[in-house]
C-alpha positions in Angstrom: 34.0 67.4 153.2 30.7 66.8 152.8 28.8 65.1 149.6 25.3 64.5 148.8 24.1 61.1 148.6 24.4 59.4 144.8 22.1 58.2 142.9 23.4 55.6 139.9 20.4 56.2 137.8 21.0 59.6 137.7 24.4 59.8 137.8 27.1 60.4 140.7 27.0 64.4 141.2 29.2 65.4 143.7 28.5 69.1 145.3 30.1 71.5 148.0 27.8 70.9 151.3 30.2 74.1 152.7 30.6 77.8 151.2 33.4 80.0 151.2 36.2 76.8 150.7 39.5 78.2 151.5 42.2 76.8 148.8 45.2 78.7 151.0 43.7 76.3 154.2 43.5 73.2 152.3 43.9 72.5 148.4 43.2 69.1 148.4 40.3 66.4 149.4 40.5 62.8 148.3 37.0 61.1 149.0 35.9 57.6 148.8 32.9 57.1 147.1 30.5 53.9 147.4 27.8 52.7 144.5 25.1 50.2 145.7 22.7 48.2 143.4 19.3 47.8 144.4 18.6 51.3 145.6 21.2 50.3 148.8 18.4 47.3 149.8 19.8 44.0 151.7 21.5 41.7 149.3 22.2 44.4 147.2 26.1 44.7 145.7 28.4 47.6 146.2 31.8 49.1 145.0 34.3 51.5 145.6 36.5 54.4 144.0 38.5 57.5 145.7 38.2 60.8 143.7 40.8 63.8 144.6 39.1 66.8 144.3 42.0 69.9 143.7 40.6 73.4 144.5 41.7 75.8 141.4 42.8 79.6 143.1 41.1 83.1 142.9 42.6 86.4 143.6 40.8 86.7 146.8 44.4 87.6 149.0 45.8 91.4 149.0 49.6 91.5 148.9 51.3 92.9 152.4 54.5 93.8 153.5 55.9 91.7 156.1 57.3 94.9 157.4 56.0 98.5 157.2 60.1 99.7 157.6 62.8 98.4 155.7 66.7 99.8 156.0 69.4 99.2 153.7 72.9 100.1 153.2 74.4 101.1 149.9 78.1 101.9 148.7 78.5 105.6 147.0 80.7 103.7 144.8 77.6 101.9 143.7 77.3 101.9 139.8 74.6 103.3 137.9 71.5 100.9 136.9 72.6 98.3 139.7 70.3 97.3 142.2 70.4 98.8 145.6 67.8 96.6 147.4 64.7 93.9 147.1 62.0 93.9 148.9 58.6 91.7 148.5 55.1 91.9 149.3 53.6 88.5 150.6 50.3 87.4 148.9 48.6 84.2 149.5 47.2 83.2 146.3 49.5 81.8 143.2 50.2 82.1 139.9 48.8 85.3 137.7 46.9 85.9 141.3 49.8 86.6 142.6 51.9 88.8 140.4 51.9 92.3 141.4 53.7 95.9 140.3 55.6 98.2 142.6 56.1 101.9 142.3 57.9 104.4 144.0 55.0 106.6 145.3 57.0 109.6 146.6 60.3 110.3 148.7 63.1 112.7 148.4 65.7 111.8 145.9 63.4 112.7 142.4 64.8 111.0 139.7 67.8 109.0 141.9 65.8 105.6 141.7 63.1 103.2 140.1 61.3 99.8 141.3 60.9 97.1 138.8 59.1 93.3 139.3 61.2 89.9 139.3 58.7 88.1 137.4 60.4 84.9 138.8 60.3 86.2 142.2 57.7 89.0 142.4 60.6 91.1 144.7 60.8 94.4 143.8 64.1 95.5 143.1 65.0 99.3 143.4 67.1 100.1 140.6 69.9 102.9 141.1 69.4 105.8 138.0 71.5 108.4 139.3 75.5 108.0 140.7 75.2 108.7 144.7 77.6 110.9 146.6 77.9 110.4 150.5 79.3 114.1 150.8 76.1 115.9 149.1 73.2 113.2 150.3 73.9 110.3 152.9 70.4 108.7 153.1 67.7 108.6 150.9 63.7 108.1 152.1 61.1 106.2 149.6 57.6 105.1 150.4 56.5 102.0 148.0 53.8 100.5 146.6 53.0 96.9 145.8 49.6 96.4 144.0 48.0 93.1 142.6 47.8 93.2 138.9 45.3 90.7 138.4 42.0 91.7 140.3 39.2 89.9 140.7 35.5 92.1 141.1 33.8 89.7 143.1 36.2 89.7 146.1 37.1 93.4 145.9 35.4 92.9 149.4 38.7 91.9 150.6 40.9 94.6 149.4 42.6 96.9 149.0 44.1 94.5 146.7 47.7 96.9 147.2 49.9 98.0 150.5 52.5 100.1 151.2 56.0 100.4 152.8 58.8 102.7 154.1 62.5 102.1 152.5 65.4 104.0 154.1 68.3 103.5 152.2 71.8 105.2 154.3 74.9 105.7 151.6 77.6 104.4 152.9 80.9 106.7 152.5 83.6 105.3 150.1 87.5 107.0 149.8 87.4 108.7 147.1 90.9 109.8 145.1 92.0 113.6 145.8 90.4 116.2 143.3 92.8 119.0 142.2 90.9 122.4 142.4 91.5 123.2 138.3 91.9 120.8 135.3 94.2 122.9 133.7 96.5 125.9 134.7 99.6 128.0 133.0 102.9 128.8 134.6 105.4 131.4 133.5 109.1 131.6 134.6 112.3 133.3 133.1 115.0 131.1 132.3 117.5 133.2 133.9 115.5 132.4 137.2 117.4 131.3 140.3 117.5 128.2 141.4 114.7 127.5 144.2 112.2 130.0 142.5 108.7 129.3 142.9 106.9 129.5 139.7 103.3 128.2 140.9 101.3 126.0 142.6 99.1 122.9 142.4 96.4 122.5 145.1 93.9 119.3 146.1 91.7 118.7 148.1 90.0 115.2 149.8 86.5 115.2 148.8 85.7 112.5 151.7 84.1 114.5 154.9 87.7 112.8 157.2 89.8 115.9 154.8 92.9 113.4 154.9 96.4 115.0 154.3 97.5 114.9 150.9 101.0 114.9 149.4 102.7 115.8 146.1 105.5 114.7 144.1 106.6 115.0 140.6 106.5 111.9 138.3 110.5 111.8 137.8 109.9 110.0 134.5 108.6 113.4 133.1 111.2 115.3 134.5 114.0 112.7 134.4 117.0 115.8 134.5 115.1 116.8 137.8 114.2 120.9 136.7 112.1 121.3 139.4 110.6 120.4 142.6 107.5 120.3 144.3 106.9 121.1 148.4 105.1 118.0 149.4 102.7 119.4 151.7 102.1 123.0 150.2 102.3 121.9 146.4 104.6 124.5 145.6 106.5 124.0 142.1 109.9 125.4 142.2 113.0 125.1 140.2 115.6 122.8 141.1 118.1 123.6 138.0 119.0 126.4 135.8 117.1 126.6 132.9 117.6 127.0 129.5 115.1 127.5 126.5 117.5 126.9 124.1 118.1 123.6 125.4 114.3 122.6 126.6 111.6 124.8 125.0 108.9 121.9 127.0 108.8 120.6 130.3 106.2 118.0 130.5 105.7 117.3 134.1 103.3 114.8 135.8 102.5 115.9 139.6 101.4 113.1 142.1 98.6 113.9 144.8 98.5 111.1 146.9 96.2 110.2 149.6 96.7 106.6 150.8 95.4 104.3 149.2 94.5 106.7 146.2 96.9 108.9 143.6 95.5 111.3 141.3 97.6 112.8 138.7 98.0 116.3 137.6 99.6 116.7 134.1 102.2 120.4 133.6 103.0 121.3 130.2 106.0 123.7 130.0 107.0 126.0 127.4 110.5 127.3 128.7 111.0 131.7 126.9 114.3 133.6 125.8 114.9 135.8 128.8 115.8 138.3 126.1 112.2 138.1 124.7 110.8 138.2 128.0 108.3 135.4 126.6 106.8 133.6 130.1 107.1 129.8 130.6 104.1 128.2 130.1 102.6 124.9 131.9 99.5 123.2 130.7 97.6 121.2 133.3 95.2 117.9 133.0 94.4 115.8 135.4 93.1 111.8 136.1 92.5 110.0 139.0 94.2 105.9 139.8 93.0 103.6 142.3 
C-alpha cells in the first residue's frame, strides 16, 4: 500500500493511493513510517514508527448457496416442531453484514414446514409444523430463500443482495403398530350358546405400505377362566366355555394385534343376558397402541 509523502509541519496524513480496497482480500496493512528534520536535507535526523491499518467491513457481498440442490432424509416418526434439516447461504462480509433471513418461497407441502435463522450460525434450519406420514406423502419439494438483512445503497451494484435454493426432503418409512379398523364395537351372544360359537370379530390392519401379517390373542389376564378364544389369523372371537350371566354379567377382554416388533391392544367389554330375557351380550371396544 501506497502513502503520500509526510510532511511534520503539517502533520503525518496518511491516504489510500488505491480505490476499491477489498477487506475479504486483505484486512490488514502494517506500514513503517519515517519522519526526517530538516525538510529530509543531508545531516538532517530521522525516526521510525509502524502503524497497522485494519480495514472496517461493508455489506458489499450477496449471500449464495454453495449448492443450488440440497437432499435430505427425514424419519415419519419425526416429532412435531423438530428440525428436519440446515442449510446455509455463504456471504463474505461479517458481523450485522452478514446476517441474513430465509423463507420458504413456495413448494408443495402448505403449512407442513417453516425456516428460521441460527443467529449464532446464520444456518437456516427448517422446522417440522405438521406430523409426516410416509403412506400419504414420501417426499416433500421446497424452494428457499436466503436474503441479507442489512443492505447497504451504495453497493446495491453488486446484488441481488439474496439467492435461492432447491430442498428435497424424502420421508423415510417407519413401522408403525397395527390399527384396528373401529375404536369401539358391541357383541351379543346367548348364554345358552355352544361352545365354539362365534360371537364377532376384531379386524387390523398394517398401515406400513409392506401389509405384514398380523396376529391376535386374548390378554389371559382379562379372561383368566379362558371364556373365549380368538382365531389368530382371522380374529374371530369365539366361546371356549359355557356361559352363565348369573355367574359373570361382564367379560372384560383385552385382544392383542401383534405385528413384530409392535402390539396394539383392543379392549372388549362384555355384558353376558338371561337367555330367558333374550337380552344380547354386549362388548365394548377401545383400543391403544405399545411399542
Amino acid at each position: 500500500m501506497e502513502i503520500s509523502k509526510i510532511h511534520l509541519a503539517d502533520g503525518g496524513v496518511i491516504r489510500t493511493a488505491l480505490p476499491n480496497m477489498d477487506r475479504e482480500t486483505r484486512d490488514q496493512y502494517v506500514l513503517v513510517i519515517q519522519a526526517k528534520d530538516m525538510v529530509g536535507q543531508m545531516g538532517g535526523l530521522s525516526g521510525t514508527t509502524s502503524v497497522t491499518v485494519t480495514l472496517t467491513d461493508v455489506n458489499d457481498n450477496p449471500p449464495r448457496f454453495t449448492h443450488k440442490n440440497y437432499q435430505y432424509t427425514v424419519p415419519e416418526s419425526l416429532p412435531v416442531q423438530s428440525a428436519v434439516a440446515r442449510i446455509k447461504a455463504a456471504d463474505a462480509d461479517i458481523g450485522s453484514n452478514a446476517e441474513m433471513d430465509y423463507r420458504i418461497m413456495d413448494g408443495d407441502g402448505p403449512g407442513m414446514f417453516n425456516i428460521t435463522t441460527e443467529e449464532s450460525t446464520q444456518d437456516g434450519v427448517i422446522i417440522l409444523l405438521k406430523p409426516l406420514d410416509f403412506e400419504t406423502k414420501s417426499s416433500f419439494s421446497l424452494r428457499i430463500e436466503a436474503t441479507n438483512r442489512n443492505i447497504d445503497s451504495n453497493f446495491l451494484s453488486a446484488g441481488p443482495f439474496s439467492d435461492t435454493t432447491s430442498v428435497r426432503l424424502t420421508v423415510e418409512d417407519v413401522n408403525e403398530p397395527p390399527v384396528f379398523s373401529t375404536p369401539l364395537g358391541r357383541m351379543v351372544v346367548s348364554e345358552d350358546a355352544r361352545v365354539g360359537t362365534s360371537i364377532g370379530r376384531v379386524s387390523a390392519h398394517d398401515p406400513d405400505t409392506s401389509s405384514n401379517t398380523i396376529r391376535y390373542s386374548i390378554d389371559r389376564n382379562t379372561d383368566l377362566e379362558r371364556f373365549f378364544n380368538v382365531d389368530a389369523l382371522s380374529g374371530v372371537i369365539s366361546t371356549a366355555k359355557p356361559l352363565d350371566r348369573e355367574a359373570n354379567l361382564i367379560h372384560n377382554l383385552t385382544i392383542f394385534a401383534i405385528e413384530s416388533p409392535f402390539v396394539s391392544f383392543h379392549f372388549h367389554h362384555a355384558n353376558t343376558t338371561d337367555d330367558d330375557q333374550q337380552q344380547p351380550i354386549r362388548t365394548a371396544f377401545t383400543t391403544a397402541a405399545s411399542h
